[in-house]
C-alpha positions in Angstrom: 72.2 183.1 117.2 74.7 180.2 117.6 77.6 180.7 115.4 77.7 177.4 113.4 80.3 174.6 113.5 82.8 174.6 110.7 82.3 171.3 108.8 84.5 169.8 106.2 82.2 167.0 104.7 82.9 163.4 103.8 84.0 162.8 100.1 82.9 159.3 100.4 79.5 160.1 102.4 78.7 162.4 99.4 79.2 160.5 97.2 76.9 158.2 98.3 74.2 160.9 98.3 74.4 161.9 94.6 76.3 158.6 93.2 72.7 158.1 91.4 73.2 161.1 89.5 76.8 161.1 89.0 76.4 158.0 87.0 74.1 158.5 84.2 74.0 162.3 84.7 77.2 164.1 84.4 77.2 166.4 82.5 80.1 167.6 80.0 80.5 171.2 79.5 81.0 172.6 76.0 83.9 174.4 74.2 84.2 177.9 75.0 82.0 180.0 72.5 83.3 184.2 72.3 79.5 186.0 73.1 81.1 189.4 72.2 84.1 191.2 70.1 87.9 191.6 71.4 88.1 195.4 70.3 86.3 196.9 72.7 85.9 195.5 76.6 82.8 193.9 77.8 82.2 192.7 81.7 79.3 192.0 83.7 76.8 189.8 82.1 73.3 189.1 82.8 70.9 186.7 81.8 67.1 186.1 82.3 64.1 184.7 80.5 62.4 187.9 79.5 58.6 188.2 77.1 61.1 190.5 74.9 60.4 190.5 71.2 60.2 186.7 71.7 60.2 184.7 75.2 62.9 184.0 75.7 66.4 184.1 76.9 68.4 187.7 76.8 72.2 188.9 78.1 73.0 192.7 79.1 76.3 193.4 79.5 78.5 196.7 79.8 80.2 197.6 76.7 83.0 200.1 76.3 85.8 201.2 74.1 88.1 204.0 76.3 87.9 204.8 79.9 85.3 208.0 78.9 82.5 206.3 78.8 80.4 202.6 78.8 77.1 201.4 77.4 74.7 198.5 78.1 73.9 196.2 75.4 71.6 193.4 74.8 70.6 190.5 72.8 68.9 187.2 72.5 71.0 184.9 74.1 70.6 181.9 70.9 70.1 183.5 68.5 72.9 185.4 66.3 71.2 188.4 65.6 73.5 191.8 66.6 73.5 193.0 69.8 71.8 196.1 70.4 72.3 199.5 72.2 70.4 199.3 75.9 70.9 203.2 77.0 74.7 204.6 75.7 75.6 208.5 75.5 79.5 210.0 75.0 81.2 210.7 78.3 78.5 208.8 80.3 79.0 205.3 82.8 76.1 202.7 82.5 76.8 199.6 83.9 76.3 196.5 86.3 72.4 196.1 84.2 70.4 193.8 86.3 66.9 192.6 84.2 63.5 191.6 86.4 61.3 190.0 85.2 57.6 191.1 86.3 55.5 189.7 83.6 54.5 185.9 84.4 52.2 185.8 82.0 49.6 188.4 83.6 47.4 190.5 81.8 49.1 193.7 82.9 51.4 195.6 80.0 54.5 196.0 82.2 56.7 193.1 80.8 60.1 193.5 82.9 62.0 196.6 84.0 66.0 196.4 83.7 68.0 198.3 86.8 71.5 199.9 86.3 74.6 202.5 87.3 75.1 205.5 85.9 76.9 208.4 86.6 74.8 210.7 84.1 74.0 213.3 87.0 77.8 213.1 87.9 77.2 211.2 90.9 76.7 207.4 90.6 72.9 206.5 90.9 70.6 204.0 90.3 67.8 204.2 87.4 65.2 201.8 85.7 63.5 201.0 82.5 60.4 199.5 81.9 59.5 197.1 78.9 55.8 197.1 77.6 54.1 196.9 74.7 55.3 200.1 73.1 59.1 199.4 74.1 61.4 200.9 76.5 60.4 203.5 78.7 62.8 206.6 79.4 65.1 206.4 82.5 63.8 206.8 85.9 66.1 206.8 89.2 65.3 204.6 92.2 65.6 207.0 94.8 65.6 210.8 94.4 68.4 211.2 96.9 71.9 212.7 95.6 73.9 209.9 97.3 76.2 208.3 95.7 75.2 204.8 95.2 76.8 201.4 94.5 77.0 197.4 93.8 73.5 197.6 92.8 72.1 193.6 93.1 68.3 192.6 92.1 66.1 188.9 91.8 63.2 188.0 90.3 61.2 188.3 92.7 61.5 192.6 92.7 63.7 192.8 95.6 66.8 195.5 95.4 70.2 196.1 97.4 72.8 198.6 97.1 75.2 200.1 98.8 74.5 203.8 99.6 77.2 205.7 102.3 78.6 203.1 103.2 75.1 201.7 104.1 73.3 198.4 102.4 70.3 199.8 101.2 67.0 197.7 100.6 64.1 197.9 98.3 61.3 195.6 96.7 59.1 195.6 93.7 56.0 194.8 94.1 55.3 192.8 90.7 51.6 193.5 90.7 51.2 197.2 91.8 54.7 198.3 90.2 55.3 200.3 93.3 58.5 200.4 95.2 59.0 199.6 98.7 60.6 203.0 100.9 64.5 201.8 101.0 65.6 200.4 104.5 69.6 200.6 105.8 69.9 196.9 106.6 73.3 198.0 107.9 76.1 201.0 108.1 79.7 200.9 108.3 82.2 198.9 106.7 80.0 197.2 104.5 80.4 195.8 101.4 79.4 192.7 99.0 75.3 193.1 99.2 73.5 190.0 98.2 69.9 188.6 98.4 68.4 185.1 96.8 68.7 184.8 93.2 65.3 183.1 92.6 65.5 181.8 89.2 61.7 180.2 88.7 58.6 181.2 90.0 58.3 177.7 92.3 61.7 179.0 94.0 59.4 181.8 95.7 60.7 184.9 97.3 63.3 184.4 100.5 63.1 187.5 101.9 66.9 187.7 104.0 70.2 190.0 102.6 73.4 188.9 103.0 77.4 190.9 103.4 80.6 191.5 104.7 81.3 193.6 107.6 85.0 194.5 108.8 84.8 194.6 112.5 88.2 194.6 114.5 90.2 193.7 111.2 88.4 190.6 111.0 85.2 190.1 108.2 82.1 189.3 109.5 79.5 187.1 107.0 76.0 188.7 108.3 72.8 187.8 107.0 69.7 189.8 107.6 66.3 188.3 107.6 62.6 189.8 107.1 59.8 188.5 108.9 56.3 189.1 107.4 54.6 190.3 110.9 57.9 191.6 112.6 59.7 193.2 110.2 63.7 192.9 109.5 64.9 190.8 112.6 68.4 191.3 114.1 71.3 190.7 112.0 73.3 187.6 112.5 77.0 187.4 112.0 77.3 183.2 110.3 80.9 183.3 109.7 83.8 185.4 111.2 87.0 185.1 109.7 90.8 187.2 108.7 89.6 188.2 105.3 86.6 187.5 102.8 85.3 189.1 100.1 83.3 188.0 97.1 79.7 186.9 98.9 76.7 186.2 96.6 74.2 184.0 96.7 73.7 180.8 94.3 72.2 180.9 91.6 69.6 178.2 89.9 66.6 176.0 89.9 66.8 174.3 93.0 67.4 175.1 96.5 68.2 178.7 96.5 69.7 179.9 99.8 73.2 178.7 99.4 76.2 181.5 100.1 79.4 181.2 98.6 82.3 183.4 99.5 86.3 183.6 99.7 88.6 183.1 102.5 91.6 184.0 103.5 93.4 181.8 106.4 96.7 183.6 107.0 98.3 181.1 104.7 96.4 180.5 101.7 92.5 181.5 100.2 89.8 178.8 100.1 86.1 178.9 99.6 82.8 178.5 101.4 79.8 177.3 101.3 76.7 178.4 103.7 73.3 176.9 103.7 70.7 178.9 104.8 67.9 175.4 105.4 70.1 174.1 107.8 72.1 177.0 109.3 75.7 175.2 108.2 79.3 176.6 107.0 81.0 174.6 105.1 84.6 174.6 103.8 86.1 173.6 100.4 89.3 171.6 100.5 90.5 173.0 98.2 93.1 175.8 98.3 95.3 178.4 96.2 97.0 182.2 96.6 94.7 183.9 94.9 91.2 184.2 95.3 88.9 181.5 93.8 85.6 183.9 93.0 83.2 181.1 93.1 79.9 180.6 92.4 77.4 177.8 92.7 74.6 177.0 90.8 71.7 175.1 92.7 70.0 172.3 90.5 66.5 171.0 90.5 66.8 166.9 91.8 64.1 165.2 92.5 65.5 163.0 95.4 65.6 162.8 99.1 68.3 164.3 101.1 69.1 165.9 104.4 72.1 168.2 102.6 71.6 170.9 100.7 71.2 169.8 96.7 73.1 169.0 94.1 74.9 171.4 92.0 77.6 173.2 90.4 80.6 175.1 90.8 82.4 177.1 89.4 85.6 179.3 90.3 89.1 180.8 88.7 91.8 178.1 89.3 95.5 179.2 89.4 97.9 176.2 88.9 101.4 177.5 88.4 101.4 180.1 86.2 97.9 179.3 84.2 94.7 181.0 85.4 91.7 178.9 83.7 87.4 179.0 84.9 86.9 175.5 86.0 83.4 173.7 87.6 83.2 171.1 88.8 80.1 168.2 87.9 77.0 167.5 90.0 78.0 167.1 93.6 76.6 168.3 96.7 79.2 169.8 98.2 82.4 171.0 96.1 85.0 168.4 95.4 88.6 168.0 95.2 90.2 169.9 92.2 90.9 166.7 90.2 87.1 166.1 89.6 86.7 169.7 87.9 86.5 170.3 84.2 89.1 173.3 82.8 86.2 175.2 80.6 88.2 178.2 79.7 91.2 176.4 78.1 92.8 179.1 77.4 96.4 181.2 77.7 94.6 184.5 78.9 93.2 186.1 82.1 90.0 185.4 82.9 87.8 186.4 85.7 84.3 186.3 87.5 82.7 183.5 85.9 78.8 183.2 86.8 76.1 180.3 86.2 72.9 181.0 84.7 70.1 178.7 83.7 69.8 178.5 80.3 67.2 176.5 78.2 64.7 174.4 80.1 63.3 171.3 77.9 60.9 170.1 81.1 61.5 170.9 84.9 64.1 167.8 84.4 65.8 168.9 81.5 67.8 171.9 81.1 70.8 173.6 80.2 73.1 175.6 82.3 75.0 179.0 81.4 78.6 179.4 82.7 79.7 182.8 81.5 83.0 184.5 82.4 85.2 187.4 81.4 88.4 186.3 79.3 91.2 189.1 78.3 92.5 189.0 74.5 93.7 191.6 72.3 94.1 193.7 75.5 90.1 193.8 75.7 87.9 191.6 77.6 85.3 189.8 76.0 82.5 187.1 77.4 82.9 184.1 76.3 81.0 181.0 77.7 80.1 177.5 78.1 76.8 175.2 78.5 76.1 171.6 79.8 73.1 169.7 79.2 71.6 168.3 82.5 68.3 165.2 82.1 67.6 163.9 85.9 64.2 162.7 86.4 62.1 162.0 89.7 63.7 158.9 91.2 63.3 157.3 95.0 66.5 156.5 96.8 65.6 153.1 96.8 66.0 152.6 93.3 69.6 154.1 92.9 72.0 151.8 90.7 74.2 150.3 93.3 78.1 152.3 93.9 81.1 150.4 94.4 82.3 151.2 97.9 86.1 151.8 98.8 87.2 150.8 102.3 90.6 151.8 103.7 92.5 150.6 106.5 93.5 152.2 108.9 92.7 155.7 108.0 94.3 158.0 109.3 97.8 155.4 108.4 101.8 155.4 108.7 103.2 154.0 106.2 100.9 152.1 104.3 97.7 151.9 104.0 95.1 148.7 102.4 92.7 149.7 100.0 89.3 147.3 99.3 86.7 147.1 97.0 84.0 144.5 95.9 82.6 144.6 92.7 79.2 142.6 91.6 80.0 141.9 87.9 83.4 142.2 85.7 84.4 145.9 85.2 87.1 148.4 83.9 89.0 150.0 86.7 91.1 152.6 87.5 92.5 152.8 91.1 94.6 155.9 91.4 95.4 158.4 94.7 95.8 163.0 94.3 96.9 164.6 96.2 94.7 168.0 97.9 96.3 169.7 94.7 94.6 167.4 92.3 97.7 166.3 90.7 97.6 162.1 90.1 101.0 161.0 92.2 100.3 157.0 91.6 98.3 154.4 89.8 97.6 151.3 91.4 95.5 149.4 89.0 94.5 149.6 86.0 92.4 147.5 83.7 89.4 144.9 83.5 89.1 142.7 87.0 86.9 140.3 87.6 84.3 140.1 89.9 85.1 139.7 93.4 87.0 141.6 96.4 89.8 143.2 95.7 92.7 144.4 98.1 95.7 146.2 97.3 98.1 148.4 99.5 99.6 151.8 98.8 103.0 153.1 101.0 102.9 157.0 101.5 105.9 156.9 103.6 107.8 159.2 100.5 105.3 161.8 100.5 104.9 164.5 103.0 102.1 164.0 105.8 98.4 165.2 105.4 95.3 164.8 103.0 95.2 162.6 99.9 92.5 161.1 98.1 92.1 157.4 96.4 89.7 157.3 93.4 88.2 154.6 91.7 86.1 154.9 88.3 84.6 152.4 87.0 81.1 151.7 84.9 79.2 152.1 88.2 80.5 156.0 88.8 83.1 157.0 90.1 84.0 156.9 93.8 86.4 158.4 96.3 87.8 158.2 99.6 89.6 160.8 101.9 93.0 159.6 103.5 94.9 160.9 106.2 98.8 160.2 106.2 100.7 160.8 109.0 104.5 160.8 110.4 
């Protein structure tokens, strides 16, 4: 397979795509809401609509108060009723719990089986429960095998990955029969970060392909693996090579759902890409920092016509100085420059691996979204989280409310550049220009203007050559512009 062009999209092109949405639908993420306690230290969350003692929405996480030993706990997500004990004993590991949901409203008793780690045996294995009428069953492990196994990873459509000697290991569920697939090595040696599709609802169907990182020759190697219903698993492809990446997954969501994510480091500095499985494209975020950004992108469901991959969010751990905060950014396309992301965390402690879930869904147009991290206090970590609201509705192109349109000249510039817009009607405007670390260095205008074109003209020669960005919000959206400054 071709190894596919590097691509650093268009702010303003983008913008066009989505500036429908961006107007009426942006959504503002709530205050940061503690999910668990700061005594003891609680990591790994998972979400899913489960037919528990109610249908609805449940989290199991790891739970643990000294090094000796960790449980998994659950509860319903909205309500505040106590969390209870998943599978717990003294001296024992369970973690990383990963729910599937296998009920979909069948007649079958079987309601949803919950996956896990545990080092029980004294070996780390995999084992599973299942959910029915009369409650949980009593532990089962996947595989009868004595191998130590790893970075266990399921969806909701059954299917499995681990890592197993070094190996990526595959299984699937079948929902209907409740038997398991034999497990397939969909690779060996210097593997790591297993990841397959993360089909939130049933219309997302099941994407049979695995994705990780393989070190080759000091350099990593994005593969993807795909399974073909007549031939089997196909060849695996290498999409990205690069010096160093880690943190793969796969988005989650309601819409489109074979978007990778992933760090990168470029000899200089980390950034963060995107890959889209539809149309076989890398693409690269703009943004940049010296740590990496752990991201994760959350696919939403939009109802409009568009050749790129759609709208969504994303999230990742900023460091700006000496503050490390979870920020995500609104409903773009493609992620945008720092300056147009929301600081959720807002907080003074360490916080790590933040993770989107879909929460509540009012219609297939109207849901909430779930953006769950791990924050440090008290010397434990706790979960705490934040949700947005999203209402988009089926809407043609055609119909989009009109976006003000900035024009510069000449782009790439020395010196000084003109900067043009036309508005329609009277508006408040504010004209400013970031630079690639999000940080405001000027203001040109700001205020109510008439209708009309309007010109004005910004002078970079002070500021050192390469990327900046002009911005304009106004009632129609908001709008922005790449510009290149050189010497």
């Amino acid at each position: 397979m071709k190894k596919p062009d590097l691509f650093i999209p268009s702010l303003f092109i983008l913008f066009l795509l989505v500036s429908n949405l961006l107007v009426a639908q942006w959504p503002v993420w709530s205050d940061p809401v503690s999910i668990t306690d700061s005594v003891s230290d609680n990591i790994n969350p998972n979400i899913r609509l489960l037919q528990f003692t109610s249908y609805d929405f449940y989290i199991f996480w790891e739970k643990s108060t000294d090094t000796l030993s960790s449980a998994i706990y659950y509860k319903n997500f909205y309500e505040d009723d106590e969390p209870q004990v998943f599978v717990g004993d003294d001296g024992v590991h369970y973690s990383n719990p990963q729910p599937v949901d296998t009920w979909h409203g069948q007649w079958d008793d079987t309601l949803f089986y919950v996956f896990y780690e545990s080092d029980i045996e004294g070996f780390d294995n995999i084992y599973y429960r299942v959910y029915n009428s009369s409650g949980f069953t009593e532990p089962t492990p996947l595989t009868e095998t004595t191998n130590e196994k790893t970075e266990l990873l399921c969806n909701n459509s059954g299917r499995i990955v681990w890592m197993e000697q070094n190996r990526i290991m595959h299984s699937k569920l079948d929902e209907y029969t409740h038997v398991f697939e034999e497990p397939f090595v969909i690779d060996s040696g210097n593997c790591s970060f297993p990841s397959i599709v993360q089909t939130d609802i049933e219309w997302s169907g099941d994407i049979p392909v695995v994705s990780w990182i393989k070190v080759l020759n000091d350099s990593s190697h994005i593969m993807i693996r795909r399974q073909d219903k007549k031939d089997g698993w196909l060849d695996a492809e290498t999409i990205f090579t690069g010096d160093s990446c880690t943190n793969l997954s796969f988005c989650t969501g309601m819409g489109q759902s074979g978007i990778l994510t992933w760090d990168y480091f470029n000899d200089t500095s980390w950034h963060f890409l995107y890959y889209d499985l539809e149309d076989d494209q890398v693409y690269i975020s703009e943004n940049s920092q010296q740590k990496p950004f752990q991201p994760r992108y959350y696919s939403g469901a939009v109802f409009v016509k568009s050749k790129e991959f759609g709208p969504g969010y994303t999230t990742y751990v900023y460091q700006n100085n000496d503050t490390i905060d979870i920020y995500t950014s609104g409903f773009y396309s493609f992620n945008p420059p720092v300056y147009l992301y929301q600081n959720i965390s807002k907080s003074d402690n360490p916080v790590k691996h933040p993770q989107i879930f879909t929460g509540k869904v009012e219609s297939p147009c109207n849901y909430y979204s779930i953006n769950i991290w791990e924050e440090k206090e008290n010397d434990h970590w706790q979960l705490k989280y934040s949700t947005a609201f999203i209402c988009l509705s089926d809407i043609e192109e055609k119909n989009e409310p009109e976006q003000v349109q900035l024009i510069t000249t000449p782009n790439p510039f020395c010196g000084e550049v003109e900067i043009s817009f036309l508005l329609n009607r009277s508006d408040d405007v504010t004209l400013s220009v970031y630079n690639t670390a999000g940080v405001k260095i000027k203001t040109i205008e700001q205020g109510k203007l008439g209708a009309g074109q309007h010109i004005y003209k910004w002078n970079g020669s002070k500021y050192p050559a390469g990327l900046y960005f002009v911005q304009l919000q106004s009632v129609s959206g908001l709008t922005t512009q790449k510009m290149i400054l050189t010497k």
